[in-house]
C-alpha positions, -999 to 999 in steps of 0.1 A, spaced: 91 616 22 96 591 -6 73 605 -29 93 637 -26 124 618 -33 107 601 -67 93 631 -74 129 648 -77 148 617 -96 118 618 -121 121 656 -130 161 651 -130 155 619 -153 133 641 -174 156 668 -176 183 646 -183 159 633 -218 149 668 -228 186 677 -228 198 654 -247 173 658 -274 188 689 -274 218 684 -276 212 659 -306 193 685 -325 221 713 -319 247 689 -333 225 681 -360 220 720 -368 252 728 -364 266 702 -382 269 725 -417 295 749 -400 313 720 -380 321 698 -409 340 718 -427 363 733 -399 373 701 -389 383 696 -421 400 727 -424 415 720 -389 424 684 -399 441 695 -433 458 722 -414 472 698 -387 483 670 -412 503 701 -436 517 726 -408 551 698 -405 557 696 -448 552 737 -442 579 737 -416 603 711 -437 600 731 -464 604 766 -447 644 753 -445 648 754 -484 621 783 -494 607 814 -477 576 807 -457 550 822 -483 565 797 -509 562 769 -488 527 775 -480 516 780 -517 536 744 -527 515 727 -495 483 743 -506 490 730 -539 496 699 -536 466 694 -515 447 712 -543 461 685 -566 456 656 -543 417 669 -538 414 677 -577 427 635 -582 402 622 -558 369 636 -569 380 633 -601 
């Protein structure tokens, strides 16, 4: 009976390995389409309140394009 037992934590233990290998090399693979929308969702998160503060003074189309602008500017000042 305790072989049986071993026998079953091994493959588990084993599973457990081969799936997280897997999982590593997914995250790896995936990690050209993941990047960028997390920055997307990350810019989008940190600009949605100066959208909605300026929405008060403009219409919402021309508070969009000032926030996108600024962030273009911002971007175009850091990389130089």
């Amino acid at each position: 009976m305790g072989n049986a037992s071993d026998s079953g934590r091994s493959i588990r233990f084993l599973l457990g390995v081969i799936s997280t290998i897997l999982v590593i090399a997914a995250m790896r693979e995936a990690e050209s389409l993941v990047v960028p929308f997390l920055l997307a969702l990350y810019a989008a998160l940190i600009a949605a309140p100066v959208v909605v503060g300026l929405q008060k003074r403009l219409p919402v189309w021309a508070a969009v394009v000032v926030v996108v602008l600024i962030m273009v500017g911002i971007g175009a000042v850091l990389l130089g």
